[in-house]
N, C-alpha and C positions, 0 to 999 in steps of 0.2 A: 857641743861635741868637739874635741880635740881633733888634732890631727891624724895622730895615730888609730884613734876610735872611728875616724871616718873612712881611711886606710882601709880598715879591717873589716869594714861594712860591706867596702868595695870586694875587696879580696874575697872574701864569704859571700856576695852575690856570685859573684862569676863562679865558685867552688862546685860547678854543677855540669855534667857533658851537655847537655837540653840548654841551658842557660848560655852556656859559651859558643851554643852553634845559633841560637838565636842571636847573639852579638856580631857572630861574623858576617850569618845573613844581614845584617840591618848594617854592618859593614859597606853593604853595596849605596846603600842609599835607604829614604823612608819606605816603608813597606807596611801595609794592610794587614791586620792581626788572620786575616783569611788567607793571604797568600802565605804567611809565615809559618802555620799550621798544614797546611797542605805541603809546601816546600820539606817541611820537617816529618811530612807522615804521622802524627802523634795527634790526639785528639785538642780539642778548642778549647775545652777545658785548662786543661794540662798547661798547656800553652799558655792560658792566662795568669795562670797561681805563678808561671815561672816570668811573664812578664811584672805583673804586681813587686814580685821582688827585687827586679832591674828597675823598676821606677822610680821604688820607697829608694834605690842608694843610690839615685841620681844617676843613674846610669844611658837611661832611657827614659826617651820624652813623647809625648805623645799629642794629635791634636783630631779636632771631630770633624770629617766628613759627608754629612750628609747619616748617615745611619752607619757610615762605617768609621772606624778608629782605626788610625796609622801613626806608626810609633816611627821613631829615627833616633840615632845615637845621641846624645845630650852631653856625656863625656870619655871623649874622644882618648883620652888615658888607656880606658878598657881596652879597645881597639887594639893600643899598641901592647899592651901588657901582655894581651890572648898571643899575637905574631910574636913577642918576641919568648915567651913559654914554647910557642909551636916550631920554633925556630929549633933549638935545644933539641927538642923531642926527635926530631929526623935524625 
């Protein structure tokens, strides 16, 4: 994968309001795919199809706890990308 094609993978993950409030939540720190669902109001489901996408582009990493799964940011890029688009937007 080129640079630009990994770029764009990035970019196209985050392309989603759901997907970039899950980045900011996880902004704070690792969090628990239960707490991030609940936080966001939206079903477990949902939540997860939009996590799986943040995964597949590196975005977000994840590790096993016991029966539960807790994701944290993997690349830190995203982060700033999201604040610095939200910056603009005000």
């Amino acid at each position: 994968m080129t640079d630009c094609e990994k770029v764009a993978e990035i970019l196209k993950a985050l392309g989603h309001p759901t997907r970039v409030k899950i980045i900011k939540y996880l902004s704070d720190g690792e969090k628990c795919v239960k707490e991030i669902w609940q936080e966001l109001g939206i079903p477990q489901p949902t939540v997860s199809q939009h996590i799986n996408i943040l995964k597949s582009a590196g975005i977000i990493s994840f590790r096993k706890e016991g029966v539960k799964t807790c994701y944290k940011i993997e690349d830190p890029r995203a982060v700033e990308v999201i604040k610095l688009l939200s910056e603009e937007v005000k």
